[in-house]
ZAKOL-516344 format. One line per 4 residues: number of its first residue (from 1); for each residue x, y, z of N, C-alpha, C. Coordinates in steps of 0.1 Angstrom, whole numbers. Example, Ala and Ser with C-alpha at 12.3 -4.5 7.8 and 13.67 -1.06 7.14 Angstrom:
residues 2
1> 132:-57:78:123:-45:78:132:-33:78  128:-22:71:137:-11:71:129:0:79
This chain:
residues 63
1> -787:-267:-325:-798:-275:-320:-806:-281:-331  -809:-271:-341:-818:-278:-353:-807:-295:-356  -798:-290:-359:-789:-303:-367:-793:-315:-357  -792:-315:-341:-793:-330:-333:-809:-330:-338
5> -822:-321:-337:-828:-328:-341:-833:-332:-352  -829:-326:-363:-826:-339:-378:-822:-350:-373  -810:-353:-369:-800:-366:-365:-815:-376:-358  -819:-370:-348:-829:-373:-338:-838:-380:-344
9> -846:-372:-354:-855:-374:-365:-853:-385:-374  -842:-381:-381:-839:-397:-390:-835:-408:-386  -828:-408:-372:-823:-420:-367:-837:-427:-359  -847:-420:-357:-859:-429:-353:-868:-435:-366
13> -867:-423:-376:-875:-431:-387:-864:-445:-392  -852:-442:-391:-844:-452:-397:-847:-466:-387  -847:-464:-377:-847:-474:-366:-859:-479:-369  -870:-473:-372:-890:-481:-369:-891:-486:-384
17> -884:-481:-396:-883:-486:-407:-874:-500:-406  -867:-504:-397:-858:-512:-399:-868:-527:-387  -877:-522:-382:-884:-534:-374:-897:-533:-384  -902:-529:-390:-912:-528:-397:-910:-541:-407
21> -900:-544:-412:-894:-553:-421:-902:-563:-422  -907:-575:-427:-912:-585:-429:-898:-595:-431  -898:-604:-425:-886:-620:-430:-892:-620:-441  -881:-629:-449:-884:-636:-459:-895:-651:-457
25> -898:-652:-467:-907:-663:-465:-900:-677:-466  -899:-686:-461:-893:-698:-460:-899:-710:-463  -897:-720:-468:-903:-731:-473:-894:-745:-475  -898:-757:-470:-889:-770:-477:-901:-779:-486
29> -897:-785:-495:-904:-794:-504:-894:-805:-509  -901:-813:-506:-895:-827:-518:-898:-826:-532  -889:-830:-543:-892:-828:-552:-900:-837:-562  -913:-831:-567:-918:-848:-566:-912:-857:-578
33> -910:-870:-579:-905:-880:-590:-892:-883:-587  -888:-881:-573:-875:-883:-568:-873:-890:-552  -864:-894:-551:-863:-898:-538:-850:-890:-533  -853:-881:-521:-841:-880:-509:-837:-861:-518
37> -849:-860:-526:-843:-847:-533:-848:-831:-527  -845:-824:-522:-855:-813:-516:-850:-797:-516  -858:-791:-519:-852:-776:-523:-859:-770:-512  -851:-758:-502:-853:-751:-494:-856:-735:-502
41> -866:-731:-498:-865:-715:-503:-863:-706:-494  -858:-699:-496:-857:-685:-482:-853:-671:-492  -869:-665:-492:-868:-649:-500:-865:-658:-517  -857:-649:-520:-855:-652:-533:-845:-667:-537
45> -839:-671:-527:-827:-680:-530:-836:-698:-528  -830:-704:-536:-840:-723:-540:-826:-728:-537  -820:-731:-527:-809:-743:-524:-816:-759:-526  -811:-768:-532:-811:-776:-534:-802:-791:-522
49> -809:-796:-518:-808:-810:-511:-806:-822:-516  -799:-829:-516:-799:-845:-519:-788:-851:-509  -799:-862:-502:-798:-869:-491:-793:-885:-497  -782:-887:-493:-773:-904:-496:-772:-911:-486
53> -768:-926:-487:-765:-927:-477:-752:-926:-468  -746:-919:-482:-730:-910:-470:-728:-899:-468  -742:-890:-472:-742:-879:-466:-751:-868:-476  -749:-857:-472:-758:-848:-478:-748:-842:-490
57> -756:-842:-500:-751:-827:-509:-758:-814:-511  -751:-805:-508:-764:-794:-509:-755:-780:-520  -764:-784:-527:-760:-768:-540:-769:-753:-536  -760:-741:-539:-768:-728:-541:-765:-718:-548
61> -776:-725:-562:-773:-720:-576:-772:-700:-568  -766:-693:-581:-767:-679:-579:-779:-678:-591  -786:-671:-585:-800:-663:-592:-798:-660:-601
């Protein structure tokens, strides 16, 4: 009986720790001195945009 409620125990702190979470923070910007250029942020990662007129290119350097 002790052991289900350890199981009991950590599986609720695990669960209220896991909505507690904050999202990452997100953002778009133009870059300025440029035309059609724009970098997306989300948490840690800066993907890069550039807008043509035959289409998009989008890079995502590794950190």
């Amino acid at each position: 009986m002790k052991a289900f409620t350890c199981i009991a125990i950590l599986a609720a702190l695990a669960t209220g720790s896991a909505f507690a979470q904050t999202p990452p923070q997100t953002s778009t910007r133009k870059v300025d001195g440029t035309d059609n250029v724009y970098i997306f942020r989300y948490g840690g990662h800066h993907p890069m945009f550039v807008v043509t007129p035959r289409g998009v290119i989008a890079t995502d350097p590794i950190s």
